[in-house]
C-alpha positions in Angstrom: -41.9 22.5 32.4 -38.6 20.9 32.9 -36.4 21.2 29.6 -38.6 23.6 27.6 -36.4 26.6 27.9 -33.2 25.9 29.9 -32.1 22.4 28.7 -30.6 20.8 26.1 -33.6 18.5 25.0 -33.3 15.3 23.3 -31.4 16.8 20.4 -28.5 18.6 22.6 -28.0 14.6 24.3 -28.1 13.2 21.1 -25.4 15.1 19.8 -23.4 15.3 22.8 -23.4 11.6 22.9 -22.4 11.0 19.0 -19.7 13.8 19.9 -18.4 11.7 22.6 -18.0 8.6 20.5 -16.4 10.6 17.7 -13.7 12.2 19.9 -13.1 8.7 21.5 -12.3 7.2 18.2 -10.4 10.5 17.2 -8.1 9.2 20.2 -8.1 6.2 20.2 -7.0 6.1 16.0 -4.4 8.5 17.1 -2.7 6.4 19.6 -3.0 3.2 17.7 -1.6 5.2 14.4 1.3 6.6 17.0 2.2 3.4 18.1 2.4 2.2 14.6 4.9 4.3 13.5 7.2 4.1 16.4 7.5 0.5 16.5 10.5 -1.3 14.7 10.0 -2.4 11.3 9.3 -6.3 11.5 12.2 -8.4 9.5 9.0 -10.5 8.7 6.8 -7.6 7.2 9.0 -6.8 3.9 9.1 -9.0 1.6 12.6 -9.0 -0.5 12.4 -8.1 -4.6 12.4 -11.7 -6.1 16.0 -11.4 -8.6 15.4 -10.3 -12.3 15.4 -13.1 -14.6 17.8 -12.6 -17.7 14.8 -13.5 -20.1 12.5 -10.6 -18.1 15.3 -7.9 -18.7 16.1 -8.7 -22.5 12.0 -9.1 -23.0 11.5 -4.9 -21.3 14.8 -4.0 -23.7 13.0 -5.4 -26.8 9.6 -3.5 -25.4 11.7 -0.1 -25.2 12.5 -0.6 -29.0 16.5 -0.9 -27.6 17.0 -3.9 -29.8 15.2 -5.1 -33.0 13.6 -8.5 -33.1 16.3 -10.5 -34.5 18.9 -9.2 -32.0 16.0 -10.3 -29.2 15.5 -13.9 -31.0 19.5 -14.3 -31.0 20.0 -13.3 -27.3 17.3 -15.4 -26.5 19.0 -18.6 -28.4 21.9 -17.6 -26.4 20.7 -17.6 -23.2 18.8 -20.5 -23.0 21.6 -22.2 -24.3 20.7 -22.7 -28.3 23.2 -20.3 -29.7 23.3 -19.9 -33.2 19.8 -21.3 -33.9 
C-alpha cells in the first residue's frame, strides 16, 4: 500500500522534478545575465555612426518642408559641384 496515502505519487515527482529544472535555469540565467552586465564594454561590440553625407542632410531638410524644391535642386547643383545649373 506503499504511496496511496502518505507519498507524493507520480504527480508530486513529476512536479518536483520540472520544479528543479526550472529553478536551475532561474539560476543559471541570473548568473550568466549578471556576468553580462559587469563585464567591460567590448571596443569591438559598438559599431561607430557611419558620418552624414551632405546630400542625406539637405534630402531630410527638403522632407521637413524647410526649403522648397528649387532651393533643394540649387544646393544640390552646388554640392556636387554644378553650380548654377
Amino acid at each position: 500500500m506503499y504511496g496511496w496515502n502518505d507519498g507524493m505519487g507520480l504527480w508530486g515527482y513529476v512536479l518536483m522534478s520540472i520544479s528543479m529544472v526550472v529553478v536551475w535555469g532561474a539560476i543559471i540565467t541570473g548568473i550568466v545575465l549578471l556576468a553580462r552586465s559587469l563585464r567591460a564594454p567590448s571596443p569591438y561590440g559598438t559599431h561607430p555612426q557611419p558620418p552624414r553625407v551632405a546630400e542625406d542632410v539637405l534630402a531630410e531638410r527638403f522632407a521637413r518642408v524647410e526649403i522648397d524644391a528649387s532651393e533643394y535642386r540649387d544646393r544640390l547643383a552646388v554640392l556636387r559641384g554644378h553650380p548654377g545649373t
